[in-house]
N, CA, C and O atoms as a Tinker XYZ file with bonds, in Angstrom:
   524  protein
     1  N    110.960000   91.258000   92.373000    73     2
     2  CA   111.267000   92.637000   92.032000    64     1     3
     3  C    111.233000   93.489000   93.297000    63     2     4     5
     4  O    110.692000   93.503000   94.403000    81     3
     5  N    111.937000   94.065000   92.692000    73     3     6
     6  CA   111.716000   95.074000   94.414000    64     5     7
     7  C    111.458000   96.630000   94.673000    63     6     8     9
     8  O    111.820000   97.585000   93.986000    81     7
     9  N    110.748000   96.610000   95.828000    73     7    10
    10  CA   109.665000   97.478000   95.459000    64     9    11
    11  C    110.315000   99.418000   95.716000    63    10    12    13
    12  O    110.938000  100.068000   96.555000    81    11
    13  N    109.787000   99.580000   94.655000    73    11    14
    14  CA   110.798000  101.170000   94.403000    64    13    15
    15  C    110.164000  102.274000   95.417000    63    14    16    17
    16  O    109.229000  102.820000   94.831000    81    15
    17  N    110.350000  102.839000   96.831000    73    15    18
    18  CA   110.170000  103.940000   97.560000    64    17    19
    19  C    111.260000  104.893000   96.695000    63    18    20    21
    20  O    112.153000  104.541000   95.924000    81    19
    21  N    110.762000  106.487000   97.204000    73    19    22
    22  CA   110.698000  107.437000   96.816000    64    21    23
    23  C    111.708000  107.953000   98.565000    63    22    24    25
    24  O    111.417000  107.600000   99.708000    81    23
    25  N    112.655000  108.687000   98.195000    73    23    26
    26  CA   113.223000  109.762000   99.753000    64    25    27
    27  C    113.498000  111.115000   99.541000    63    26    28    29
    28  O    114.499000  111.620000   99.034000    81    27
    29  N    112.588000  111.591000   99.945000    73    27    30
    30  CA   112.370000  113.294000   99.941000    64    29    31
    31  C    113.936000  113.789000  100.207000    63    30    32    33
    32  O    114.319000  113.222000  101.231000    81    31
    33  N    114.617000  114.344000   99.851000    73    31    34
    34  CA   115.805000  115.403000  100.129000    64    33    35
    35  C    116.032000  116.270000  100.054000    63    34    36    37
    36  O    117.186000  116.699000  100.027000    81    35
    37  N    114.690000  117.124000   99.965000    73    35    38
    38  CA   114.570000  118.854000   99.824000    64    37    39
    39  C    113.986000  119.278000  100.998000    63    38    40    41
    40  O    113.707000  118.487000  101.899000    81    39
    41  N    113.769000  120.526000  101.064000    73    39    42
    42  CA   113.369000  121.525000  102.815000    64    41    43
    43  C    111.932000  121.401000  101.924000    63    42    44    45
    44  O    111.598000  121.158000  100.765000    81    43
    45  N    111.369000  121.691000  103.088000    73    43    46
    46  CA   109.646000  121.946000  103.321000    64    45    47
    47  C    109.529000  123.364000  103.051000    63    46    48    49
    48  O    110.521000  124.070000  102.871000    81    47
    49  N    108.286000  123.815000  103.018000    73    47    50
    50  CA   108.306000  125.310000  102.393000    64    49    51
    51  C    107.879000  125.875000  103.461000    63    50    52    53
    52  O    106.970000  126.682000  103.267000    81    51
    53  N    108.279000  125.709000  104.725000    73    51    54
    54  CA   108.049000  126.565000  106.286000    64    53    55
    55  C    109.162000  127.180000  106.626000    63    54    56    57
    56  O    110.209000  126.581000  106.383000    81    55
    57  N    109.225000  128.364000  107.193000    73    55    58
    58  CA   110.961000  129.053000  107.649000    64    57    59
    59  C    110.168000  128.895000  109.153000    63    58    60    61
    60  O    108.962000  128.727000  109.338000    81    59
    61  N    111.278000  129.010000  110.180000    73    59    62
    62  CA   111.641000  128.882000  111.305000    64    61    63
    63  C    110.645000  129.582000  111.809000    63    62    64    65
    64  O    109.932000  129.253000  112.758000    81    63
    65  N    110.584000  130.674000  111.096000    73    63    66
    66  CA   109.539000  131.720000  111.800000    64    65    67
    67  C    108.090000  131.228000  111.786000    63    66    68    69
    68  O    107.252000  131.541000  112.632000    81    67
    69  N    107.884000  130.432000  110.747000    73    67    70
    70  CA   106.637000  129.886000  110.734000    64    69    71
    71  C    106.043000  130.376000  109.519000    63    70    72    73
    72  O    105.164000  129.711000  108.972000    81    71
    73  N    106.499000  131.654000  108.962000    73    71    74
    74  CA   106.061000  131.788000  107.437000    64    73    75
    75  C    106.484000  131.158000  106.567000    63    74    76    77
    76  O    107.317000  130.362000  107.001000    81    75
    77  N    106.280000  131.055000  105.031000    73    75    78
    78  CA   106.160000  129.970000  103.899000    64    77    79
    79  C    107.072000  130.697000  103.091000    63    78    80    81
    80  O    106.985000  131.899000  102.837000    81    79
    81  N    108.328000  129.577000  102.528000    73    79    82
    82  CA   109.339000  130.308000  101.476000    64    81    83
    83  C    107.970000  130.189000  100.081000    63    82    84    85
    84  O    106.826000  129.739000  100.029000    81    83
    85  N    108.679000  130.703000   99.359000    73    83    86
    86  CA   108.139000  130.627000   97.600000    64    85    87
    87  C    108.775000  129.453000   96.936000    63    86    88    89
    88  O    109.975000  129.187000   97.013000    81    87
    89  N    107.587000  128.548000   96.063000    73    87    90
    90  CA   108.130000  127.480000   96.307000    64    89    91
    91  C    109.569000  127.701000   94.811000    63    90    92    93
    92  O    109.858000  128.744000   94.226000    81    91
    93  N    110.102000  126.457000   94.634000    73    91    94
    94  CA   111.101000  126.328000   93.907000    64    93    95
    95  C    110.945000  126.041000   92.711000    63    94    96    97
    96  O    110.540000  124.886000   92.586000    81    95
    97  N    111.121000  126.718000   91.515000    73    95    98
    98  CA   111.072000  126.819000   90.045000    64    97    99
    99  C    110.575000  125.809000   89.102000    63    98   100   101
   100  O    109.783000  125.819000   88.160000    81    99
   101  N    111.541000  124.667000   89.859000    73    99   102
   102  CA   112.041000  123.193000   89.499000    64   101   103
   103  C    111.912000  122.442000   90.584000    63   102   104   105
   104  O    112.195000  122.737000   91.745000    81   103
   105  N    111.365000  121.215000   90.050000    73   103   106
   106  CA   110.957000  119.937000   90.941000    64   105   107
   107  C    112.134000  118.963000   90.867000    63   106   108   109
   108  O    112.658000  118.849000   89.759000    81   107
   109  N    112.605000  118.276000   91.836000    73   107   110
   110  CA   113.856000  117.591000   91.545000    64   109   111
   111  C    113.234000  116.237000   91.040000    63   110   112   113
   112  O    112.313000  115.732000   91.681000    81   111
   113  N    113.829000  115.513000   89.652000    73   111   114
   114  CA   113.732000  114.479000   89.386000    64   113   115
   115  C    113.639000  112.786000   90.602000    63   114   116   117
   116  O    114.281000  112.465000   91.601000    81   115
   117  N    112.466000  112.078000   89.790000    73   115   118
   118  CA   112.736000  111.169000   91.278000    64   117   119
   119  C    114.001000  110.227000   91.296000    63   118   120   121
   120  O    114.311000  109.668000   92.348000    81   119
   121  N    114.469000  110.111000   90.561000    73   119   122
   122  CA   116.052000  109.298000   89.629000    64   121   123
   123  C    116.749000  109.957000   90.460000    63   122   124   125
   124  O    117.645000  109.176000   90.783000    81   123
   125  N    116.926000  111.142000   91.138000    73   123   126
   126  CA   118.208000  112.076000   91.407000    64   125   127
   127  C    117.856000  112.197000   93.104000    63   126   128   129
   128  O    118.496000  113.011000   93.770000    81   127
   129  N    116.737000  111.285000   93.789000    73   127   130
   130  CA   116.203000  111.457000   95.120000    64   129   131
   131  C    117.147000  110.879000   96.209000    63   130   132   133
   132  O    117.225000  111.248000   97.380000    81   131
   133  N    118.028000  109.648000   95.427000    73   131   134
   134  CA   118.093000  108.848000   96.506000    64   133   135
   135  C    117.683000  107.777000   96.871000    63   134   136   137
   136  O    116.826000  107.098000   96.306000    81   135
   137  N    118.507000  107.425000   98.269000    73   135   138
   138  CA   118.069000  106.259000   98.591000    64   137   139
   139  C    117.845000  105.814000  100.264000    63   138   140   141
   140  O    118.022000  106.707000  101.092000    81   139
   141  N    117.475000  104.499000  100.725000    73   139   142
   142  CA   118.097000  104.075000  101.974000    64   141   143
   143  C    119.292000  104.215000  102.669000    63   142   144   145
   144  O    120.413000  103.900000  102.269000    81   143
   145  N    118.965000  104.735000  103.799000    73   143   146
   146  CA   120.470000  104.491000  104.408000    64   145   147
   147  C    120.969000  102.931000  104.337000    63   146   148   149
   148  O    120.263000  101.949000  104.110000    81   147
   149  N    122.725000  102.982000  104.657000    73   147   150
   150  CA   122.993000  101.660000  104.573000    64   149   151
   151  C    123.250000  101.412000  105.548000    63   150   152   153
   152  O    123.362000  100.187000  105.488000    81   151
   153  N    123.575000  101.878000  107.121000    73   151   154
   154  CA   123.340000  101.595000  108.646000    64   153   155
   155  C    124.457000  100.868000  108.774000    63   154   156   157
   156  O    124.045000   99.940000  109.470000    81   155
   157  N    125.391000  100.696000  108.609000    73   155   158
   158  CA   126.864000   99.734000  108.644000    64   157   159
   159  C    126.967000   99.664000  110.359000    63   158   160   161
   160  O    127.059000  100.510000  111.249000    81   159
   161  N    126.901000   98.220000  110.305000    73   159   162
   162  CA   127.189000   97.735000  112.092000    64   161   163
   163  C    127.936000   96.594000  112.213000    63   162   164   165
   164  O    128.124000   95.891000  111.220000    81   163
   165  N    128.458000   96.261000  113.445000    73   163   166
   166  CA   129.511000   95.837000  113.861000    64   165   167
   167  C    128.810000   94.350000  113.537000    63   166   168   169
   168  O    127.657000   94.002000  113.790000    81   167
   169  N    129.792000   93.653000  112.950000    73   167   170
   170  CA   128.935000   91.945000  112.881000    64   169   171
   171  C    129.772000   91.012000  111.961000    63   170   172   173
   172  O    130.825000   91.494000  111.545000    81   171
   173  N    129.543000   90.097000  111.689000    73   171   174
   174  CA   129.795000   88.987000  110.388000    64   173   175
   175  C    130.232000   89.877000  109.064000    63   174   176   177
   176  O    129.719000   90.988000  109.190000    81   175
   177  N    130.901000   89.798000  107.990000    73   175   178
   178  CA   131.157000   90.451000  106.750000    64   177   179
   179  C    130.449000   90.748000  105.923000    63   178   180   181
   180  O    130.764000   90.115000  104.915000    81   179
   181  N    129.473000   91.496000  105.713000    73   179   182
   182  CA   128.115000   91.638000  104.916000    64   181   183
   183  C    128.441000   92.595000  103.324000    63   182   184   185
   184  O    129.419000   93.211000  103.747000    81   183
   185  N    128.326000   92.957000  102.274000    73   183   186
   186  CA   128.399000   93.443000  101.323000    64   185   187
   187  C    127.029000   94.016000  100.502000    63   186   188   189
   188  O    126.002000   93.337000  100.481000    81   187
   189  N    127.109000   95.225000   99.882000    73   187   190
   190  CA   126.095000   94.812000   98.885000    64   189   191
   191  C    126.083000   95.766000   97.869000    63   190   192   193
   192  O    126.183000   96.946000   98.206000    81   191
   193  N    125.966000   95.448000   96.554000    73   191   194
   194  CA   126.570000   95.943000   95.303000    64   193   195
   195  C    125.440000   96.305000   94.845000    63   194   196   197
   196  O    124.487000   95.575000   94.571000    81   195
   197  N    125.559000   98.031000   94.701000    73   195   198
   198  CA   124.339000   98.879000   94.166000    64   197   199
   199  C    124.572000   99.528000   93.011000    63   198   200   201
   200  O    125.514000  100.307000   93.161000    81   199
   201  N    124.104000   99.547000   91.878000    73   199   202
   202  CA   124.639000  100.435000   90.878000    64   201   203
   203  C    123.287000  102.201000   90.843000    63   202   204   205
   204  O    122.066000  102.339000   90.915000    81   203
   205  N    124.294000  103.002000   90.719000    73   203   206
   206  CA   123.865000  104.381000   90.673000    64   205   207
   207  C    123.405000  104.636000   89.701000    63   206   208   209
   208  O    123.151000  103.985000   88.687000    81   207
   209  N    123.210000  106.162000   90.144000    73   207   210
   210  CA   122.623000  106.848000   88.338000    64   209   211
   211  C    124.240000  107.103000   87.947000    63   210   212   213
   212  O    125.244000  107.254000   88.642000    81   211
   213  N    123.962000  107.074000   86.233000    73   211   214
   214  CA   125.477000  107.206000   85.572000    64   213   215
   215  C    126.313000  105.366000   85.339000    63   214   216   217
   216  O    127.391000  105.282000   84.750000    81   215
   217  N    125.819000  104.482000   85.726000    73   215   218
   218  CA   126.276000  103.134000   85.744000    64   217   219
   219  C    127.497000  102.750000   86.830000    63   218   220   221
   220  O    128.256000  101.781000   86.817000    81   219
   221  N    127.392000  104.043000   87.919000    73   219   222
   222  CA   128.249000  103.683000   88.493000    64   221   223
   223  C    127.597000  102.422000   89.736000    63   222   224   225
   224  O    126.452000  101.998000   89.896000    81   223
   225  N    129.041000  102.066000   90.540000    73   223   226
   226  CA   128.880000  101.013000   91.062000    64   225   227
   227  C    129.029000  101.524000   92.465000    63   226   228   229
   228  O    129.862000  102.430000   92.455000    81   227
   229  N    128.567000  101.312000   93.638000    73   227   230
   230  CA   128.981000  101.709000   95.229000    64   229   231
   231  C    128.220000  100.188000   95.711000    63   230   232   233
   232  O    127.172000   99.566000   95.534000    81   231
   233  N    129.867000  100.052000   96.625000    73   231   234
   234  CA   129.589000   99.193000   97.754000    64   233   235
   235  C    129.388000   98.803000   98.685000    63   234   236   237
   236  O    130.189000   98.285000   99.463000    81   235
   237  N    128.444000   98.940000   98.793000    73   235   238
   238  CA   127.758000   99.556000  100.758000    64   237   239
   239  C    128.257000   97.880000  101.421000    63   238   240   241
   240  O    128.190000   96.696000  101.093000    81   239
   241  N    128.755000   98.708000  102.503000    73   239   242
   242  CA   128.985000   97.510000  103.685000    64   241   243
   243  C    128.163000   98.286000  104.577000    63   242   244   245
   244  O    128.045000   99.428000  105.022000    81   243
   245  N    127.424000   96.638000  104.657000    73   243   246
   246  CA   126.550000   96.310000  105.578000    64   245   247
   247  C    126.856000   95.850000  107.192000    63   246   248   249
   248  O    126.281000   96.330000  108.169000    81   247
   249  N    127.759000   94.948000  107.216000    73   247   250
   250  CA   128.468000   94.762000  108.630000    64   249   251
   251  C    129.853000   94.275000  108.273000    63   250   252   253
   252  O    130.456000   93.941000  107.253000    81   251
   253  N    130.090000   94.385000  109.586000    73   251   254
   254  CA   131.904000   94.394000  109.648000    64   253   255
   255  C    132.454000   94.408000  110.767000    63   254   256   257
   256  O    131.937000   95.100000  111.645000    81   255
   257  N    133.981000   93.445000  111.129000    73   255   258
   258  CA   134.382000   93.396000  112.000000    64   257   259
   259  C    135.761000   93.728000  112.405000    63   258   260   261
   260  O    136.372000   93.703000  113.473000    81   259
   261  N    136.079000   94.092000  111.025000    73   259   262
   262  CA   137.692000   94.860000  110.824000    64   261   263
   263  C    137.582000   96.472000  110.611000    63   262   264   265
   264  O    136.631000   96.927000  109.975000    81   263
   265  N    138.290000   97.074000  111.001000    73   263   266
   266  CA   138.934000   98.140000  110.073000    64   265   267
   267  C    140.887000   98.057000  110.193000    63   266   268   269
   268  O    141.831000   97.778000  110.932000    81   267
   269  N    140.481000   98.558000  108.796000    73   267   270
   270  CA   142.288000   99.529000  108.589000    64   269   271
   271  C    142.669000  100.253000  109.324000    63   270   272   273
   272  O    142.423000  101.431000  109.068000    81   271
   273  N    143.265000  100.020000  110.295000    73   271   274
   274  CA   143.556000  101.180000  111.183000    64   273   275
   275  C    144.838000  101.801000  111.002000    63   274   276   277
   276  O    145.790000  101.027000  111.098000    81   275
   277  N    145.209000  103.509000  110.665000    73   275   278
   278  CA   146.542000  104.137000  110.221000    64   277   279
   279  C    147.349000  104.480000  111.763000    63   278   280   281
   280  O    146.753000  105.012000  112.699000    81   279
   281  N    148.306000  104.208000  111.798000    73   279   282
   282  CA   148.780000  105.009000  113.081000    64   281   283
   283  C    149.711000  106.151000  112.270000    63   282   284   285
   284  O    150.600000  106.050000  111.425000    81   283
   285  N    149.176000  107.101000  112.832000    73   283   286
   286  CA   149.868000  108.589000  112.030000    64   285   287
   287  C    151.189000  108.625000  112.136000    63   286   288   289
   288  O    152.003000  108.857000  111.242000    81   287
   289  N    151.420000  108.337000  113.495000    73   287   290
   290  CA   152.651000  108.463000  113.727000    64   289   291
   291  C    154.490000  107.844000  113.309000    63   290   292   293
   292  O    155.568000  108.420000  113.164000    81   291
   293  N    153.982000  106.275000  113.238000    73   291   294
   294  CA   154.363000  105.611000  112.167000    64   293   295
   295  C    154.209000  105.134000  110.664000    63   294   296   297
   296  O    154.884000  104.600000  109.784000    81   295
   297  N    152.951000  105.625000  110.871000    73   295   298
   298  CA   152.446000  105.727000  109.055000    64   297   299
   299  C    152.088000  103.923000  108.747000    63   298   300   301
   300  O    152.052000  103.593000  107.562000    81   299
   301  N    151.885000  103.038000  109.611000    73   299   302
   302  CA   151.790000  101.807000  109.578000    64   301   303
   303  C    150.121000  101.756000  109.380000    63   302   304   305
   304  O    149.346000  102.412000  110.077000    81   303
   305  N    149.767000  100.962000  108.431000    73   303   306
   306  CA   148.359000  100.182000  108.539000    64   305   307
   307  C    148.257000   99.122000  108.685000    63   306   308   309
   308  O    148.760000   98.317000  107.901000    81   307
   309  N    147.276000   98.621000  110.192000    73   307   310
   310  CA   146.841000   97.336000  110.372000    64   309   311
   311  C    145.726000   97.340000  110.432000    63   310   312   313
   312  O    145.039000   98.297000  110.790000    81   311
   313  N    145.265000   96.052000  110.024000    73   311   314
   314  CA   143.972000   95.392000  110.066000    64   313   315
   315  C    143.734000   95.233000  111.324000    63   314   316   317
   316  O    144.654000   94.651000  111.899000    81   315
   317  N    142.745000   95.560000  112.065000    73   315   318
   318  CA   142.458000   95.176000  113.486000    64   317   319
   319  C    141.121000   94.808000  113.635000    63   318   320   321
   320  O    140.336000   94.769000  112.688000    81   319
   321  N    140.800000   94.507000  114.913000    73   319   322
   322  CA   139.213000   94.294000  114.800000    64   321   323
   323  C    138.640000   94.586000  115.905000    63   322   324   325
   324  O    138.918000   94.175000  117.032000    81   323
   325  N    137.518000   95.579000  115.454000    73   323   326
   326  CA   136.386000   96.080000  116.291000    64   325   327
   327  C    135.732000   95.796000  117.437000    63   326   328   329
   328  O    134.744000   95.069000  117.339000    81   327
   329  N    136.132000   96.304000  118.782000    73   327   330
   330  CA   135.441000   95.797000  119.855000    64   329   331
   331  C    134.790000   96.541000  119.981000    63   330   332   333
   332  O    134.086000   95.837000  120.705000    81   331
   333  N    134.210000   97.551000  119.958000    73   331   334
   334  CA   132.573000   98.318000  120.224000    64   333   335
   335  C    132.881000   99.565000  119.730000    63   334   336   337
   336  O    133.941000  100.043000  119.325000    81   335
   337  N    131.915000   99.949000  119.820000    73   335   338
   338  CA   131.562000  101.451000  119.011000    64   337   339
   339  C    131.342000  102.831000  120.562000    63   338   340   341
   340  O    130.467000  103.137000  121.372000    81   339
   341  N    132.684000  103.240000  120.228000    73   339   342
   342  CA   132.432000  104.258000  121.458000    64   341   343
   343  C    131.335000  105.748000  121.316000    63   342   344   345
   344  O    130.486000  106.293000  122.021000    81   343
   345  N    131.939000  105.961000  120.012000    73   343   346
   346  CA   130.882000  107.396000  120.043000    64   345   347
   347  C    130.807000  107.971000  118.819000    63   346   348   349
   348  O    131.779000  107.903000  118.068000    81   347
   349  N    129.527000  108.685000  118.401000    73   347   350
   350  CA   129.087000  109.058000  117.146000    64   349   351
   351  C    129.100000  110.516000  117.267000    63   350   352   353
   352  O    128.306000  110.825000  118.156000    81   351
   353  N    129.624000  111.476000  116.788000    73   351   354
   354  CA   129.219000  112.645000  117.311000    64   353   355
   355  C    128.116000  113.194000  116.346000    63   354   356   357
   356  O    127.202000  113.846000  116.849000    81   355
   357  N    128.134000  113.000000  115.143000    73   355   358
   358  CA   127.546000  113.129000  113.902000    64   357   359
   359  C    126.005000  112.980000  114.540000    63   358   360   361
   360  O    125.137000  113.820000  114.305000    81   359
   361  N    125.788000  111.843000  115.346000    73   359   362
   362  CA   123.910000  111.605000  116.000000    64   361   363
   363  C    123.940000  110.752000  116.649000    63   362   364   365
   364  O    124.071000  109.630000  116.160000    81   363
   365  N    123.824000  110.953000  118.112000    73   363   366
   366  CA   123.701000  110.254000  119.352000    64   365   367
   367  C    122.991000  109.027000  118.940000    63   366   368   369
   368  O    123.396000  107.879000  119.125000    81   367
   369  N    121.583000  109.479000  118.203000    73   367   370
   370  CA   121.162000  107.884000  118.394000    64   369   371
   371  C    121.610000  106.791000  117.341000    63   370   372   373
   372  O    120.925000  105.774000  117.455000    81   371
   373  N    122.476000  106.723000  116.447000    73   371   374
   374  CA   123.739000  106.062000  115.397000    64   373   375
   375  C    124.044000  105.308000  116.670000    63   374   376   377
   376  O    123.648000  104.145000  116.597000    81   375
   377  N    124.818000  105.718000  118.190000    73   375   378
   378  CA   125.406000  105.259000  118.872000    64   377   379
   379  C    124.472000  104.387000  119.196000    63   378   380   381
   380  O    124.874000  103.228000  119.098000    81   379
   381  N    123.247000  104.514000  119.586000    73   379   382
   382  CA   122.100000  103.806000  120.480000    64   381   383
   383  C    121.904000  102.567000  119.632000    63   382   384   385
   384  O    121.893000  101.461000  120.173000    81   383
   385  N    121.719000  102.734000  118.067000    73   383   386
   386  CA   121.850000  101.966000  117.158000    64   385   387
   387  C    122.972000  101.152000  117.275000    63   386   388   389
   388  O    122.593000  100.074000  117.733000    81   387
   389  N    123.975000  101.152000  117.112000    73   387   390
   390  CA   125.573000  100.553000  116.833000    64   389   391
   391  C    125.885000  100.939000  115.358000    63   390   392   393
   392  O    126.659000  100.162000  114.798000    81   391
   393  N    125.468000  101.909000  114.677000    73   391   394
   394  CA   125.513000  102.106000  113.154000    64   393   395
   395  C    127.209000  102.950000  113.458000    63   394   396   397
   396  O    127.597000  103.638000  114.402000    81   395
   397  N    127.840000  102.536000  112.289000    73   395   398
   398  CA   129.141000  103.012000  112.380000    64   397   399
   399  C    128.968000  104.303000  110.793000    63   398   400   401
   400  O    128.688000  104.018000  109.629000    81   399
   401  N    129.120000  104.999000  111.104000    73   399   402
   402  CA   129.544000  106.497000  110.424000    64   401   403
   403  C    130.978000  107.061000  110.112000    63   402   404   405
   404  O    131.954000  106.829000  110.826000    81   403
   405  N    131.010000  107.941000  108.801000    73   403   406
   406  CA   132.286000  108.701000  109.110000    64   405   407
   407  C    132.589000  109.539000  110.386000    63   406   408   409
   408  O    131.558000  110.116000  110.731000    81   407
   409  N    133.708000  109.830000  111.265000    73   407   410
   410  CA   133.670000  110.818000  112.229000    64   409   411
   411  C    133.283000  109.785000  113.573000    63   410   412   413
   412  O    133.683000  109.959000  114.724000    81   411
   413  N    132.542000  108.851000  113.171000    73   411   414
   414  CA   132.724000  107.629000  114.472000    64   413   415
   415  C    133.423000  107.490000  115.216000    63   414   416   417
   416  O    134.358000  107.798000  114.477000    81   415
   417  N    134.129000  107.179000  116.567000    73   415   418
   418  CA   135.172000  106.722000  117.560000    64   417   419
   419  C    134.935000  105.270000  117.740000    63   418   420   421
   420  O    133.863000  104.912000  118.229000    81   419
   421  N    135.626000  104.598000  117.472000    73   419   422
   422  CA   135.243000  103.488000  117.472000    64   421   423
   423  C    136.812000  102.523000  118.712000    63   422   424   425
   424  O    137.902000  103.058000  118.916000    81   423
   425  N    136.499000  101.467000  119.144000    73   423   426
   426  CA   137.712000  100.481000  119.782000    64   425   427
   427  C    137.917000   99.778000  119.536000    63   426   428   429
   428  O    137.162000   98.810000  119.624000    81   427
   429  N    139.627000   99.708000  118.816000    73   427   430
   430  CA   140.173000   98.461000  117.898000    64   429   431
   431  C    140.691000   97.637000  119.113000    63   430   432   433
   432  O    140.253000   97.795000  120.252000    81   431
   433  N    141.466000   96.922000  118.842000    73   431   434
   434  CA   142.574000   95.992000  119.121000    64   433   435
   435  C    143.822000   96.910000  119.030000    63   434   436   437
   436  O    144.398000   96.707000  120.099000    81   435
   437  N    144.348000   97.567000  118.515000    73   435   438
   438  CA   145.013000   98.835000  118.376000    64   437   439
   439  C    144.877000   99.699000  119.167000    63   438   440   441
   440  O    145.843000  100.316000  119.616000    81   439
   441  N    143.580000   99.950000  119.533000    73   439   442
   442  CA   143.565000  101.434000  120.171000    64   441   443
   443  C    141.807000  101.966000  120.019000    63   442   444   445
   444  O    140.920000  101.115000  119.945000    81   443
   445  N    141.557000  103.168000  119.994000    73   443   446
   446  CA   140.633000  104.344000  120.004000    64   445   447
   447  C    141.386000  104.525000  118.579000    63   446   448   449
   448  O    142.587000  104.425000  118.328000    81   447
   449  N    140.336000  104.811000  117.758000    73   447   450
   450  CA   139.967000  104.959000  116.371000    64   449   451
   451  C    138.849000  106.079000  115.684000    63   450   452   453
   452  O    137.687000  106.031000  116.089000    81   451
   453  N    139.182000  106.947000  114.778000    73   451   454
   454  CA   138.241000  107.432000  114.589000    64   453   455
   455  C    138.184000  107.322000  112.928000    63   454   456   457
   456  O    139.141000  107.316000  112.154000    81   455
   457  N    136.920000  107.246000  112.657000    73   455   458
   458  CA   136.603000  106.489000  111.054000    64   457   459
   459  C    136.395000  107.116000  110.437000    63   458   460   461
   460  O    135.497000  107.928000  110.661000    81   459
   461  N    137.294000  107.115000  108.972000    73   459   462
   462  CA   137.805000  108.332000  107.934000    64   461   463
   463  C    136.967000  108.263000  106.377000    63   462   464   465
   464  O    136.588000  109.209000  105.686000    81   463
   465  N    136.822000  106.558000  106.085000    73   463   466
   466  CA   135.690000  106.289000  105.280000    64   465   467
   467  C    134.306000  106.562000  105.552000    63   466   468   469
   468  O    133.764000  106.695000  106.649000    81   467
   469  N    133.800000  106.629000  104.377000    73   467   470
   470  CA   132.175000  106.529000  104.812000    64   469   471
   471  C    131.651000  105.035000  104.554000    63   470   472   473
   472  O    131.340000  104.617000  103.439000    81   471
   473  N    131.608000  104.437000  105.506000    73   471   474
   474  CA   131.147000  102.793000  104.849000    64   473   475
   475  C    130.091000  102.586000  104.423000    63   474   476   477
   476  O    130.220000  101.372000  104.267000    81   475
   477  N    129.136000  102.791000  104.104000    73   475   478
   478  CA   127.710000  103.013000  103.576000    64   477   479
   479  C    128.251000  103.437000  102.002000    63   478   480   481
   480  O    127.348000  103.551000  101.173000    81   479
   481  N    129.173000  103.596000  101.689000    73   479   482
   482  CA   129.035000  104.138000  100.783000    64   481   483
   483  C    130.613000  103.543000   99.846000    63   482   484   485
   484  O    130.699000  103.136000   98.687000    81   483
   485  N    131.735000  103.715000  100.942000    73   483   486
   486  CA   133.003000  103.286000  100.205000    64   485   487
   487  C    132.974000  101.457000   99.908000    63   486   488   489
   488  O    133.428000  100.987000   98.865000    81   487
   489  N    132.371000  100.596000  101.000000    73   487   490
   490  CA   132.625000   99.588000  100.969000    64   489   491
   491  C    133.967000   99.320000  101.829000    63   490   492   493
   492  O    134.646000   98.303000  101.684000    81   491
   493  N    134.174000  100.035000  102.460000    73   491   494
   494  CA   135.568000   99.891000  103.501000    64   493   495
   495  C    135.567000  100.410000  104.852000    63   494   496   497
   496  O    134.664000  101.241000  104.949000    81   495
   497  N    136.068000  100.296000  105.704000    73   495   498
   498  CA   136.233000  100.669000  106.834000    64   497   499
   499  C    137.481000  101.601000  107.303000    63   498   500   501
   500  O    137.948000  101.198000  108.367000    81   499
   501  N    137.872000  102.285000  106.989000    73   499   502
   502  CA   139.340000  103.068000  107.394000    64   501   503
   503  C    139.071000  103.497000  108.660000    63   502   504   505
   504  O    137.908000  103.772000  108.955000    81   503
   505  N    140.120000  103.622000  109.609000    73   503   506
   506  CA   140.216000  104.459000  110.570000    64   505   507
   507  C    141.280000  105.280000  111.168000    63   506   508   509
   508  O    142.258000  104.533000  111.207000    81   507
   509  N    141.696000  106.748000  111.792000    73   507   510
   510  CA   142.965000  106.824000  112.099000    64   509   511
   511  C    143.461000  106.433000  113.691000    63   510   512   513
   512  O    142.650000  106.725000  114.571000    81   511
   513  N    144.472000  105.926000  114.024000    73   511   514
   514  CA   144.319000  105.807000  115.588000    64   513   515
   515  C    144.751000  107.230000  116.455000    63   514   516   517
   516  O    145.590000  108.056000  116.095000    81   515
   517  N    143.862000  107.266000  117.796000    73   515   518
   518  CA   143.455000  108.603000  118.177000    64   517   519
   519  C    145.227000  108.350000  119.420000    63   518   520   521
   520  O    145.616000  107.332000  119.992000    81   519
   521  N    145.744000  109.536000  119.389000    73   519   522
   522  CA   146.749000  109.729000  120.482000    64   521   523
   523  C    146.352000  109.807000  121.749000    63   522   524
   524  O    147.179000  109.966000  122.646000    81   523
């Protein structure tokens, strides 16, 4: 069985200034908290099938060595494959990691890529190629 953590996703009751908001009415359910990140990195084909609240289904990819890459210009999609992860702007240390994100720059076989899915979450890799 596996063991159920809890992930906070609300603000703390401190403002910037250092004084204390009033707290909030309503406590958010722990069902509605969340979860682990899914850290999607460059590697072997990894998958993993989570079901949500509501019975839905999301397919976090775990690693990966392709993406879809669109070229805008011709409107063509190829499959290409991932030679390193250039840049995260979303959080420097994603990059330090190799975790691939939406908004990623990533280097196909194609080209400079920037990644349009969220893979943690779609189960896919999309990317558009950068001019």
């Amino acid at each position: 069985m596996a063991k159920l953590l809890s992930y906070f996703q609300g603000n703390d009751n401190k403002k910037i200034s250092g004084g204390y908001r009033a707290r909030t009415y309503k406590v958010k359910p722990k069902h509605l908290g969340g979860g682990p990140a899914t850290n999607t990195r460059i590697g072997e084909n990894a998958v993993k099938r989570d079901r949500s609240y509501g019975g839905v289904i999301k397919i976090r990819l775990l690693r990966t060595q392709y993406a879809n890459v669109v070229d805008a210009a011709t409107g063509k999609t190829v499959k290409s494959k991932i030679v390193k992860l250039v840049d995260t702007p979303a959080n420097k240390d994603f990059l330090k990691r190799g975790i691939i994100v939406r908004g990623a720059i990533i280097e196909t076989e194609a080209g400079r890529a920037v990644v349009t899915s969220r893979p943690g979450q779609d189960g896919v890799l999309n990317a558009v190629l950068l001019k």
